[in-house]
PASEMI-964611 format. One line per field, with one value per residue: chain; x, y, z of N, C-alpha, C in turn. Coordinates in Angstrom, 2 decimals. Last residue first. Example, Ala and Ser with C-alpha at 12.3 -4.5 7.8 and 13.67 -1.06 7.14 Angstrom:
BEGIN
chain: A/A $
n_u: 12.85/13.19 $
n_v: -2.25/-5.69 $
n_w: 7.08/7.80 $
ca_u: 13.67/12.30 $
ca_v: -1.06/-4.50 $
ca_w: 7.14/7.80 $
c_u: 12.90/13.20 $
c_v: 0.03/-3.30 $
c_w: 7.87/7.80 $
//
This chain:
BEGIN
chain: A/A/A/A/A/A/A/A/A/A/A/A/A/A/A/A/A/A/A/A/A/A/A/A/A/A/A/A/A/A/A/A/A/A/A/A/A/A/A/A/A/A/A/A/A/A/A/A/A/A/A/A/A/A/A/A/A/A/A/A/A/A/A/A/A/A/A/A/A/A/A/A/A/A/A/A/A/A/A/A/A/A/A/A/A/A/A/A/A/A/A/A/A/A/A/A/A/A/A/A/A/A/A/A/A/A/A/A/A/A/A/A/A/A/A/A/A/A/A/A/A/A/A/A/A/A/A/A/A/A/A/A/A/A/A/A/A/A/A/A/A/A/A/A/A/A/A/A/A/A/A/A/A/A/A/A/A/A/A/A/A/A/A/A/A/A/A/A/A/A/A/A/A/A/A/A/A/A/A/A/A/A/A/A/A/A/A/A/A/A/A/A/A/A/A/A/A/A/A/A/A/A/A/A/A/A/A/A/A/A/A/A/A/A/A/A/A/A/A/A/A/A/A/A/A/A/A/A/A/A/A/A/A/A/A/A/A/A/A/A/A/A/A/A/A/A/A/A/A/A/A/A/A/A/A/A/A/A/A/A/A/A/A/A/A/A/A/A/A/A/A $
n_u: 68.82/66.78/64.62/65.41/62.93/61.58/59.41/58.96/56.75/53.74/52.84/53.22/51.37/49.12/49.93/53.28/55.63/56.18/58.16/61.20/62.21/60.25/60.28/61.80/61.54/62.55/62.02/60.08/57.62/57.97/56.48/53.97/52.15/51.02/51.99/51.50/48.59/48.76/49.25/49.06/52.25/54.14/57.80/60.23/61.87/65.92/68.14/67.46/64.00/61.78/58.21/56.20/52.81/50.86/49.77/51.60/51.24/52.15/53.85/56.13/56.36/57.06/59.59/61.70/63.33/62.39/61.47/58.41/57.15/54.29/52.03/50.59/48.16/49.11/51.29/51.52/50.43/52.58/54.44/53.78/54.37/56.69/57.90/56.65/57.32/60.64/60.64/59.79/61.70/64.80/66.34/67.53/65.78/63.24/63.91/64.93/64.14/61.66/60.82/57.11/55.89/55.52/57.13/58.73/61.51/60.51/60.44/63.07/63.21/61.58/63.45/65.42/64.23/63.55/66.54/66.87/65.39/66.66/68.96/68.86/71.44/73.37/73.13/71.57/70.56/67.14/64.49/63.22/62.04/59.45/58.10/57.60/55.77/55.44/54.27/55.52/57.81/55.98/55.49/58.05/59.12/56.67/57.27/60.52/59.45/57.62/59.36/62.14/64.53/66.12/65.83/66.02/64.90/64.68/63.47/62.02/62.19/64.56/64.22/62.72/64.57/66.46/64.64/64.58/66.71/67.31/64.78/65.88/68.03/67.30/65.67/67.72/70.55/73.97/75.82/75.18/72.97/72.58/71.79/72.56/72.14/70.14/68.07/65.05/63.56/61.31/59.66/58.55/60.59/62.76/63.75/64.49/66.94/68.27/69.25/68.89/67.24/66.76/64.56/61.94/59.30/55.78/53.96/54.79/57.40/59.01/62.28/63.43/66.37/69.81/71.52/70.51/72.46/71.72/70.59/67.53/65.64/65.64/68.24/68.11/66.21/67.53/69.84/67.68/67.12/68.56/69.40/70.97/69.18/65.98/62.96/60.70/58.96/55.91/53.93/50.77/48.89/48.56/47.87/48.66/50.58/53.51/55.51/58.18/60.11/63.51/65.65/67.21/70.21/72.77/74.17/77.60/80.12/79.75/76.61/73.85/70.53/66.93/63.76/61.31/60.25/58.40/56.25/54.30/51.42/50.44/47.90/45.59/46.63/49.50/51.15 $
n_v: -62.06/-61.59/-60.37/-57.92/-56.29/-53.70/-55.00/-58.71/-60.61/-60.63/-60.71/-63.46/-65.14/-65.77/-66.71/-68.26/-70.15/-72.81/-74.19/-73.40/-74.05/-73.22/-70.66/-68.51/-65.94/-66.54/-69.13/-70.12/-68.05/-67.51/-69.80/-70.19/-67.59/-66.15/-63.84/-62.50/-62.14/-60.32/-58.10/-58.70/-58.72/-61.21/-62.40/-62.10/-60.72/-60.93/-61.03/-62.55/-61.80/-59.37/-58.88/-56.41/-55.49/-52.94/-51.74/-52.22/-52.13/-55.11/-55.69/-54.05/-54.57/-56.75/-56.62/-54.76/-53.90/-52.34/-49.69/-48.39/-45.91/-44.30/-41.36/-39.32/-39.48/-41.37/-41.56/-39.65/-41.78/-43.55/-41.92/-41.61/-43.96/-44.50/-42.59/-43.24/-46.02/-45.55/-44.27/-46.25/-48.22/-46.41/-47.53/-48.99/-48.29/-46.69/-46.34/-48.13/-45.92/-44.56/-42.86/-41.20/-39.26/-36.74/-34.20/-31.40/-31.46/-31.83/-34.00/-35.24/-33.22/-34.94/-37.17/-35.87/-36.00/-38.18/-39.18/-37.52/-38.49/-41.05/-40.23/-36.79/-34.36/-32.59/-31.82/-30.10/-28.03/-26.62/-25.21/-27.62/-29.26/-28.73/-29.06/-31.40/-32.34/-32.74/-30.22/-28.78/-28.74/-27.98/-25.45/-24.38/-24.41/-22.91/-20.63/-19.85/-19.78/-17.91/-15.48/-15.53/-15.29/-17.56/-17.97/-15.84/-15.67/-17.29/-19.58/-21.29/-24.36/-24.51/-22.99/-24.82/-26.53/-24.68/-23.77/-26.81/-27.47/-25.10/-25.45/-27.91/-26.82/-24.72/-26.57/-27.80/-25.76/-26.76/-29.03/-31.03/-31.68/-35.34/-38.41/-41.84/-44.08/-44.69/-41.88/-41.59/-39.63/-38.78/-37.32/-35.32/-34.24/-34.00/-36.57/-36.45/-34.41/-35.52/-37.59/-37.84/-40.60/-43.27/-43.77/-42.54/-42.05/-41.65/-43.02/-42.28/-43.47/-46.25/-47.94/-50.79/-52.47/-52.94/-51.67/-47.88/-46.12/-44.52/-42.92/-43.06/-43.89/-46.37/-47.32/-47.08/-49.23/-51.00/-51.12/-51.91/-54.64/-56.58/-58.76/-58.35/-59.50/-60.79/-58.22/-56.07/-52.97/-51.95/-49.11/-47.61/-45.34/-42.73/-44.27/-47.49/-49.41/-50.09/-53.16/-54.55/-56.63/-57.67/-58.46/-58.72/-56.36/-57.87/-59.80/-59.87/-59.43/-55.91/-55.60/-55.14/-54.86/-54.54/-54.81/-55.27/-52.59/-50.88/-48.08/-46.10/-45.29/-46.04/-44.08/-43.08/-40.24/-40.69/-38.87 $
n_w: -70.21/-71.55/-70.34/-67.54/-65.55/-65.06/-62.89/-62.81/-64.21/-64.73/-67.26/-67.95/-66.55/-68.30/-70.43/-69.19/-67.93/-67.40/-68.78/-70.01/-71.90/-73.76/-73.72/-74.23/-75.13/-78.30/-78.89/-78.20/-77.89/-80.69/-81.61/-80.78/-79.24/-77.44/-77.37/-79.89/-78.69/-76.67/-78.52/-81.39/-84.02/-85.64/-85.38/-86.88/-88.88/-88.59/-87.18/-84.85/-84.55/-83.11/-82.69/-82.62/-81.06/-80.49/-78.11/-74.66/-71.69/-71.02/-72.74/-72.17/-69.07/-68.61/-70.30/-70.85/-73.51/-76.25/-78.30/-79.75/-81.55/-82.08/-83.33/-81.22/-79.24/-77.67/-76.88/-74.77/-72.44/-72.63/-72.00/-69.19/-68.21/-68.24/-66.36/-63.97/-64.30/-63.60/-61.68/-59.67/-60.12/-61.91/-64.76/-67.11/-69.75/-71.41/-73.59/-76.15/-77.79/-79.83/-82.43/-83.22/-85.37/-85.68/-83.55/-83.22/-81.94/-79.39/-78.74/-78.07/-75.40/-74.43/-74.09/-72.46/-70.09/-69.30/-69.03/-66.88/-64.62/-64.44/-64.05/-62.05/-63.07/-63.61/-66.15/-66.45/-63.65/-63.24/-64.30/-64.47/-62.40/-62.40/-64.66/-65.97/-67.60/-70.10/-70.52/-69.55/-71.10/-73.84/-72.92/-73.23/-75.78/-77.14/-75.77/-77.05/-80.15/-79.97/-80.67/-82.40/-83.05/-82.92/-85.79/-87.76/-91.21/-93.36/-92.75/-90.79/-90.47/-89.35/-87.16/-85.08/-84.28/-82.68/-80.79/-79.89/-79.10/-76.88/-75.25/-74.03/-72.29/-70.97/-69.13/-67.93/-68.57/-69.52/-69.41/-70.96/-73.38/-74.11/-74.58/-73.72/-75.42/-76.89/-78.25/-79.62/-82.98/-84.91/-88.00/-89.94/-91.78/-90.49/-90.32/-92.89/-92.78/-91.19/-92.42/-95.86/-97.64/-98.75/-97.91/-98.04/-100.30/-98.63/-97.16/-94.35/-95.33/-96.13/-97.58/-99.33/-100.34/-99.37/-97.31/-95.99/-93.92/-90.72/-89.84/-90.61/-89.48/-90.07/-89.56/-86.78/-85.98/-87.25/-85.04/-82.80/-84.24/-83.94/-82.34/-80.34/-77.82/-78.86/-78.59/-79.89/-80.25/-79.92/-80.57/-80.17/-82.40/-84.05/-87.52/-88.71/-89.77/-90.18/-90.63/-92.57/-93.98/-94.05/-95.17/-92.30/-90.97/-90.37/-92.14/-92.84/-94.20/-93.59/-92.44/-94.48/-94.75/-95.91/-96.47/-98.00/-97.11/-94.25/-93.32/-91.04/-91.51/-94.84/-96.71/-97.08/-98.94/-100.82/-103.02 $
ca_u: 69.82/67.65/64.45/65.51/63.44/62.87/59.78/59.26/58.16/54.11/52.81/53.68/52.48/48.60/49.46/51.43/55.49/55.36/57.16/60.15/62.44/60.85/58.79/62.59/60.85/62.84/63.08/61.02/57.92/58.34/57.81/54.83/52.78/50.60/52.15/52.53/48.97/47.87/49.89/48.48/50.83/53.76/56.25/59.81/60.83/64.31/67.75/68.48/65.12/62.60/59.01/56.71/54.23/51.19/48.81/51.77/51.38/51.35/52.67/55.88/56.01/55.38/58.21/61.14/63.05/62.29/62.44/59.56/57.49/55.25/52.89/51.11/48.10/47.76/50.53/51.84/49.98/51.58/55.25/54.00/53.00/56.01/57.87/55.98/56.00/59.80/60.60/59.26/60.68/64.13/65.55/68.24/66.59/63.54/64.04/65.02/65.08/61.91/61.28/58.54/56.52/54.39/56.76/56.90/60.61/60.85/59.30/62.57/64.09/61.77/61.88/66.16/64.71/62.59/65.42/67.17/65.18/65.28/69.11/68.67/69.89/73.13/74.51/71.17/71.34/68.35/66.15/63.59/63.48/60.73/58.16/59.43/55.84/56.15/52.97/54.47/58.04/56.73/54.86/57.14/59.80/56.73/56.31/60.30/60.17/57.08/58.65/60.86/63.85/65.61/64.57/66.85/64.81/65.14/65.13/61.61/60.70/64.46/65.03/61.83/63.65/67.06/65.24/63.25/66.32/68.00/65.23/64.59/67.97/67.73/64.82/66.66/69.48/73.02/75.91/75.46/73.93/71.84/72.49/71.55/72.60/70.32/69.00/65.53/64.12/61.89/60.28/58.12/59.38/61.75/63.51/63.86/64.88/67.81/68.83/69.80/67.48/68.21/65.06/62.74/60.58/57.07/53.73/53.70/57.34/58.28/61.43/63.07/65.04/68.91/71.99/70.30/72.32/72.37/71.54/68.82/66.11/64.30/68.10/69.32/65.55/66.24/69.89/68.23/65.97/68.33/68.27/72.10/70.16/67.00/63.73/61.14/59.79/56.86/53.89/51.77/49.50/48.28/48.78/47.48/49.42/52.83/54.30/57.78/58.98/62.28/64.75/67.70/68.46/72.12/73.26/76.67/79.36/80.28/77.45/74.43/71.61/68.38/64.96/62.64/59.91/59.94/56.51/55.59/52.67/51.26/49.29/45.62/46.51/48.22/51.16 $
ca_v: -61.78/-61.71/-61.63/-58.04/-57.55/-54.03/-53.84/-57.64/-60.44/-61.02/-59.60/-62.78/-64.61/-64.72/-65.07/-68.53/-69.19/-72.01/-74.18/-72.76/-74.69/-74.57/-71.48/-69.50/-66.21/-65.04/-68.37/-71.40/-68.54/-66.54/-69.68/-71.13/-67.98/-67.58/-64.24/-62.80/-63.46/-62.02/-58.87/-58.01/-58.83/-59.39/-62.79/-63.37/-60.45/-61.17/-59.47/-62.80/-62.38/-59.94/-60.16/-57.02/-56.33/-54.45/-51.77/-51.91/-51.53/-54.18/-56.89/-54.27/-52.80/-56.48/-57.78/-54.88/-55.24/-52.69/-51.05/-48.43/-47.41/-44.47/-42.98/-39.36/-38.26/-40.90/-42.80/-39.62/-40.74/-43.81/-42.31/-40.45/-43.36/-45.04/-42.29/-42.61/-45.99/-46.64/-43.67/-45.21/-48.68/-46.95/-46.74/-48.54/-48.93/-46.89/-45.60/-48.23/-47.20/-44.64/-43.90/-41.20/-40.57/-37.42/-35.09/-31.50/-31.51/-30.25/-33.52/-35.35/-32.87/-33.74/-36.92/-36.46/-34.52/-37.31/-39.66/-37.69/-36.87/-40.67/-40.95/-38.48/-35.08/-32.99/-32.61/-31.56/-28.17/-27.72/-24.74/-27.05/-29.24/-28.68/-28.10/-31.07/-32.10/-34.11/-31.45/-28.43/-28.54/-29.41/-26.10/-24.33/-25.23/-23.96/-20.54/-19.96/-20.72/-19.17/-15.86/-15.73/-13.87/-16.89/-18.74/-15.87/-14.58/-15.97/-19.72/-19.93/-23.45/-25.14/-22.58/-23.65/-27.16/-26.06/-23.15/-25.85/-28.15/-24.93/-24.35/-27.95/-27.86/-24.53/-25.29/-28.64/-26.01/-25.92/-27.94/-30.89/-30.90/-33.71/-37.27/-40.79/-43.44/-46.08/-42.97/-40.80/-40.59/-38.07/-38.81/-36.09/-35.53/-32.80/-35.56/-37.12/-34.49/-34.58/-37.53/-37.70/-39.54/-42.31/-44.62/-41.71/-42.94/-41.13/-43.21/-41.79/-42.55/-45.26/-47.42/-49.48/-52.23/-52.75/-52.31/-49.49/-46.47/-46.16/-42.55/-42.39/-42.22/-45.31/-46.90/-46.65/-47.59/-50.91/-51.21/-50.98/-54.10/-56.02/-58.94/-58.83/-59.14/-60.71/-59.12/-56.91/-53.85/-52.06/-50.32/-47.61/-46.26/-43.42/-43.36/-46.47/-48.96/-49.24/-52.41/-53.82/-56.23/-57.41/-58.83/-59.55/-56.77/-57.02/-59.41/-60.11/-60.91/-56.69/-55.16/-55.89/-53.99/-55.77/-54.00/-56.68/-53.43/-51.43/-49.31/-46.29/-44.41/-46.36/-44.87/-43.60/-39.93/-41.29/-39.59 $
ca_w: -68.98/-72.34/-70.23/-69.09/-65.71/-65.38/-63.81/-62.05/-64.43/-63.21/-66.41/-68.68/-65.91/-66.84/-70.52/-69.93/-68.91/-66.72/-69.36/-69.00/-71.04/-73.88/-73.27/-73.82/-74.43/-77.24/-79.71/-78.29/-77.21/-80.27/-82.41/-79.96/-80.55/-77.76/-76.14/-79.32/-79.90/-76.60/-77.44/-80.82/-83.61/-85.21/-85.41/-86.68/-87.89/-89.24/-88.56/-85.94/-84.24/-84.18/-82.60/-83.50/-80.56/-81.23/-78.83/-75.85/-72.79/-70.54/-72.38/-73.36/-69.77/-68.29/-70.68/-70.05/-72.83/-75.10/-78.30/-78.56/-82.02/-80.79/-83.23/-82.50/-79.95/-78.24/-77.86/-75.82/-73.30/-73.14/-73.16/-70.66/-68.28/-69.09/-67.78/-64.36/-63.69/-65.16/-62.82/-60.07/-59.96/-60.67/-64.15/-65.96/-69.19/-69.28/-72.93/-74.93/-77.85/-78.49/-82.00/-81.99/-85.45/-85.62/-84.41/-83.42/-83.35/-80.19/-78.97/-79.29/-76.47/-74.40/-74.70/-73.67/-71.20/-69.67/-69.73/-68.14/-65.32/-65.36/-64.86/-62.07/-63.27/-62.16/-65.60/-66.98/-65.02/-63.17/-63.79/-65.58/-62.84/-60.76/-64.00/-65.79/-65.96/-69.37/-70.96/-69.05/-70.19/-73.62/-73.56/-72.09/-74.77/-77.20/-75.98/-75.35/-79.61/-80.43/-79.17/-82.59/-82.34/-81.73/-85.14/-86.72/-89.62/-92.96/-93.43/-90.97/-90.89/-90.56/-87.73/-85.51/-85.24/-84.24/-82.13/-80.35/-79.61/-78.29/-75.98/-74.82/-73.48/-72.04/-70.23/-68.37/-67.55/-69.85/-68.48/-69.82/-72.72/-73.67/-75.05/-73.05/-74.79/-75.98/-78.40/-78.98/-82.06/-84.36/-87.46/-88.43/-92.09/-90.55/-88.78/-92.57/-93.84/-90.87/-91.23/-95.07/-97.46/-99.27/-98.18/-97.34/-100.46/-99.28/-98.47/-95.28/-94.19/-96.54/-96.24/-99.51/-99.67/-100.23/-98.04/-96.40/-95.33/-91.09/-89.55/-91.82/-88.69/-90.57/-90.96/-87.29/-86.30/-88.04/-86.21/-82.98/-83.59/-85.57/-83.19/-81.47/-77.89/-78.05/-79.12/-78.87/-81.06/-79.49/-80.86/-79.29/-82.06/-82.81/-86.52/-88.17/-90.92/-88.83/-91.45/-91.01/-94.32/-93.47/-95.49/-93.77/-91.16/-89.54/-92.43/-91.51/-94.54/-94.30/-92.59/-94.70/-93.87/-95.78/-96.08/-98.42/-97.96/-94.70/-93.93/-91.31/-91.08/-93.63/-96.58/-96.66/-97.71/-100.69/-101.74 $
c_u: 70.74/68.70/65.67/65.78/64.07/63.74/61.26/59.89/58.21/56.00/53.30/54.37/53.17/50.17/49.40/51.23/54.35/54.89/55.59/58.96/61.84/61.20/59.39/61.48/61.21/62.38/63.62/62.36/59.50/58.57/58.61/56.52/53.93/51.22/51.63/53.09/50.37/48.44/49.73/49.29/50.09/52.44/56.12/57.87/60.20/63.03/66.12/68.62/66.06/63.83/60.49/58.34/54.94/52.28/49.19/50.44/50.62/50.21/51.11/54.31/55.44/55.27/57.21/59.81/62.46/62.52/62.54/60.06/58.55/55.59/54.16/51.41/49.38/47.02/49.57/51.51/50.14/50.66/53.17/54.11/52.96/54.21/57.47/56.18/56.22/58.28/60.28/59.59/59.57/62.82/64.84/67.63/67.11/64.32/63.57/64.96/65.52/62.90/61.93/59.16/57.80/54.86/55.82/57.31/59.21/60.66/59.38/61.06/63.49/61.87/61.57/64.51/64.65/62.65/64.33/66.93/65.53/64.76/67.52/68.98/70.38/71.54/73.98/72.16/71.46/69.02/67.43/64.46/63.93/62.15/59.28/59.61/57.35/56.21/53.63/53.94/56.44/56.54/54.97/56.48/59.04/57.66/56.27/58.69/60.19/58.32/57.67/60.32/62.28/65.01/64.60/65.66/65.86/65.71/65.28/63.41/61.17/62.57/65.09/62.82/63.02/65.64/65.74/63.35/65.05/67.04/65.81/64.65/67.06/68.19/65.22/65.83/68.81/71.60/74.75/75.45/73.98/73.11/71.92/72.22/72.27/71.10/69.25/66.91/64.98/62.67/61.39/58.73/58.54/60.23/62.60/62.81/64.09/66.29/67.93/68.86/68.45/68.16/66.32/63.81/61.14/58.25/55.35/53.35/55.77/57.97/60.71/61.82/64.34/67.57/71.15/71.03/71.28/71.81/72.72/69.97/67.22/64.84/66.78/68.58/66.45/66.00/68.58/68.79/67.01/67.28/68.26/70.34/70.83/67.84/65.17/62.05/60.93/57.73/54.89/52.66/50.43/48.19/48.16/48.51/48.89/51.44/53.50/56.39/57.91/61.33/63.23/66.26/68.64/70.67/72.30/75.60/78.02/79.71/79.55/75.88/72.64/69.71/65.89/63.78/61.23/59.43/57.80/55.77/53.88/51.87/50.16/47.14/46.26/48.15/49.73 $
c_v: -61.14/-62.16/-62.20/-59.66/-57.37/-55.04/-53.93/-56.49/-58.74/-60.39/-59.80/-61.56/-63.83/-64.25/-64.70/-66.99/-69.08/-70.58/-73.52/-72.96/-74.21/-75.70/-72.53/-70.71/-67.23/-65.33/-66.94/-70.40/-69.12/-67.45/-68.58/-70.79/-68.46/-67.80/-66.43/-64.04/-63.51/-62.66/-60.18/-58.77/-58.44/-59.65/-61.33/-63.64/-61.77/-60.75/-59.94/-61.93/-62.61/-60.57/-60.37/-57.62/-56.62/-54.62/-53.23/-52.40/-51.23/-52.84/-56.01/-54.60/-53.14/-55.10/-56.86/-55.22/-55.87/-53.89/-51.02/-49.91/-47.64/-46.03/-43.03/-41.28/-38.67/-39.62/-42.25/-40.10/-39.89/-42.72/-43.01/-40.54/-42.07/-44.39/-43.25/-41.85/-44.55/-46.57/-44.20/-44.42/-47.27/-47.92/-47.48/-47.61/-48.37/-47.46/-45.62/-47.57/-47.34/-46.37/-43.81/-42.67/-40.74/-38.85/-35.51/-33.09/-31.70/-30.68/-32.00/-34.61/-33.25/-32.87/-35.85/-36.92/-35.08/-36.17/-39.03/-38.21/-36.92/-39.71/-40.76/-38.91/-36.45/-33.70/-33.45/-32.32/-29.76/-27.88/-25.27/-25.41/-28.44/-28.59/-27.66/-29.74/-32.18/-33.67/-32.68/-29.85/-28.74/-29.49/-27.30/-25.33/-25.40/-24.85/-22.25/-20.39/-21.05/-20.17/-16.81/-16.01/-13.99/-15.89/-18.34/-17.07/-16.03/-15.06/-18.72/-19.51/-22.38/-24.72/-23.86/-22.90/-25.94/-26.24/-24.01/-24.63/-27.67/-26.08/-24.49/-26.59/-28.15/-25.41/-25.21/-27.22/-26.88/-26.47/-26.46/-29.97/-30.80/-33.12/-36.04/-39.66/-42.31/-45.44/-44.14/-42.25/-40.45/-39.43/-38.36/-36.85/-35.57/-33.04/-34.04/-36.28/-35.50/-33.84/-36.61/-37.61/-38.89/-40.94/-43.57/-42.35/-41.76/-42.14/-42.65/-41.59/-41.98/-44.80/-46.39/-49.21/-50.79/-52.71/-52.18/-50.11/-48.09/-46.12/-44.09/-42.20/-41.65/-44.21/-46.17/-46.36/-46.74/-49.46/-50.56/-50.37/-51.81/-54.87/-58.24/-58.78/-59.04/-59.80/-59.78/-57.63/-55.03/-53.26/-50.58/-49.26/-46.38/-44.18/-43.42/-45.45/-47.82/-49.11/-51.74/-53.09/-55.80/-55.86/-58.83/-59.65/-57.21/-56.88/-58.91/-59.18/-60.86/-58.33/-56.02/-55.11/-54.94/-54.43/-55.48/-55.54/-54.13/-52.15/-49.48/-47.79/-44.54/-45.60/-44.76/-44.51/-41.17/-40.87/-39.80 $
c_w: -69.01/-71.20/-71.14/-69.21/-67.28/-65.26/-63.52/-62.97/-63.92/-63.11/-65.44/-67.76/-66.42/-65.95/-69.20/-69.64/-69.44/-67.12/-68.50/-69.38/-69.81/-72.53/-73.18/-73.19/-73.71/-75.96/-78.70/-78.29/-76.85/-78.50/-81.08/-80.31/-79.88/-78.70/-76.46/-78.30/-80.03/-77.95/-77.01/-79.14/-82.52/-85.13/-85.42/-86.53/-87.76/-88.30/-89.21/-87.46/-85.47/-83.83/-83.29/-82.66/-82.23/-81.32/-80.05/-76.98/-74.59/-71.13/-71.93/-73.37/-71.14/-68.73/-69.94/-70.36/-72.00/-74.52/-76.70/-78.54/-80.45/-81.50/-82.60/-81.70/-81.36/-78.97/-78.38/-77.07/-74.03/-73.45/-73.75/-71.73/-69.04/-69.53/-68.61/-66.07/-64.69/-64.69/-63.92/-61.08/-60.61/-61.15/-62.76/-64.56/-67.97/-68.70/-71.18/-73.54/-76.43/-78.05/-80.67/-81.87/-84.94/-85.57/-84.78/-84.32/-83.81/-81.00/-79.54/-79.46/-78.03/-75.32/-74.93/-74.90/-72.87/-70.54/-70.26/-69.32/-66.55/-65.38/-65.20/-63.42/-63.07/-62.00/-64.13/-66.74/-65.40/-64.00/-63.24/-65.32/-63.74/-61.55/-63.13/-65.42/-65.28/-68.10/-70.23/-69.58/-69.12/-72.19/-73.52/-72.09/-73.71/-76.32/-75.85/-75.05/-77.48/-79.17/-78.55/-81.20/-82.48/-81.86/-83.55/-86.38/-88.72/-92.38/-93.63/-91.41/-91.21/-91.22/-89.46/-87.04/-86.00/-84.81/-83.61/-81.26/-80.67/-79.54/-77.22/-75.60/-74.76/-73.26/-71.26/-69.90/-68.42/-68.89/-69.31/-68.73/-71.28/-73.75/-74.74/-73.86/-74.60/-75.00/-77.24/-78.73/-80.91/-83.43/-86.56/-88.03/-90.72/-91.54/-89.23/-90.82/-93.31/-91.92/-91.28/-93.43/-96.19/-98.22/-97.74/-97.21/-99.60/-99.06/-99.62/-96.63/-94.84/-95.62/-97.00/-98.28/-99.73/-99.68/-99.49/-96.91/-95.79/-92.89/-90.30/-91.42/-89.86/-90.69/-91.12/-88.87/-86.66/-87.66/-87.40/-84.22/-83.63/-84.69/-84.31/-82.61/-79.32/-78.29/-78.79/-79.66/-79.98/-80.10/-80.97/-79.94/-81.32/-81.97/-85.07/-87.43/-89.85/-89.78/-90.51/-91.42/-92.50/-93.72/-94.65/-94.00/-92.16/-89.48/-91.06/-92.15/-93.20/-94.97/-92.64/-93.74/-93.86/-95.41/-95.60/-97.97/-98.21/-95.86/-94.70/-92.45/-91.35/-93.25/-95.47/-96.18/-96.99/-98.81/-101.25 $
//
């Protein structure tokens, strides 16, 4: 395995489910770690789907995914997840009736317990060490004797990050994770999610334009299981295809870089 090789790279991936080609043939390419880099697109695109098959919860049709140079194509979820590759879902998943702590807890034994195939991964003092730890870096101080039943929608959110950061990743898929969220909670869990960026890779599916625009280090464009465009925001933003196709420039022809940003947090331009 080549220490220069892509965080993440798809080759002619295709997801066929029955006569419907879900992803057809797309070639996805993360070359740098540290990166913030967001996957757009309408409704029905392929976009969810795609991190279905990085994460291994989805089989390819044909194609082949690399995870730092390694074939992780075939592999089951959970090698993968102990690859670095960590994700978080469209639906919100925690426990309910266990505290914010103890969520991150178990998540933190589960991970510490595929390291140490001996001992108990609770009787390790790593583990309460490291939930802190988390707990302390997303500022989930106040809540982390709250039970996760009785959380805002973007407490939950935050757990549910949280949660993917037990696995010590190095490669966070993030699917949509401010849908539905106040003004302020899309403020301040975007602002985690960016400094996060900076320390490992961040792929996030999104709809919310001035978060993406805002944001994000490089935009990939997909429509209809294809990737249509990819690139740096500004060139997104000038590319007439992505315009006609996701963006709707056609018939909006007021649509230009300086308004991009103007579309109110949590606009979804899909309607």
């Amino acid at each position: 395995m080549s220490g220069s090789a892509p965080v993440l790279e798809t080759r002619a991936l295709v997801k066929r489910f029955g006569g419907l080609a879900a992803i057809d043939g797309v070639d996805f390419h993360l070359p740098e770690a540290g990166r913030l880099h967001a996957v757009i697109g309408p409704n029905g695109a392929g976009k969810t789907t795609l991190f279905n098959l990085v994460s291994g919860r989805l089989r390819p049709t044909s194609g082949t995914i690399l995870f730092r140079g390694e074939d992780i194509t075939k592999m089951k979820p959970y090698s993968i997840a102990r690859r670095g590759v960590a994700r978080t879902l469209q639906i919100k998943s925690v426990f309910n009736a266990l505290t914010v702590f103890e969520n991150i807890l178990t998540a933190t034994q589960a991970h510490l317990a595929t390291r140490h195939f001996f001992r108990p991964a609770t009787s390790f003092h790593e583990t309460t060490e490291k939930a802190e730890q988390i707990i302390e870096e997303l500022g989930l101080q106040e809540i982390a004797k709250h039970t996760a039943g009785t959380l805002s929608y973007g407490d939950v959110a935050m757990l549910e990050l949280a949660i993917a950061l037990a696995a010590e990743p190095s490669l966070l898929l993030l699917d949509e994770p401010i849908c539905g969220m106040s003004p302020a909670e899309t403020q301040r869990t975007v602002a985690k999610i960016v400094d996060l960026s900076k320390r490992l890779s961040v792929i996030l599916i999104e709809h919310d334009m001035e978060v993406v625009f805002d944001v994000a280090d490089d935009i990939t464009v997909m429509a209809v299981g294809q990737i249509l465009a990819q690139g740096t925001p500004r060139q997104i933003a000038d590319d007439p295809r992505v315009r006609e196709a996701y963006l709707g420039h056609d018939e909006d022809d007021d649509w230009d870089d300086e308004n991009i940003a103007s579309v109110p947090i949590g606009a979804d331009v899909n309607g």
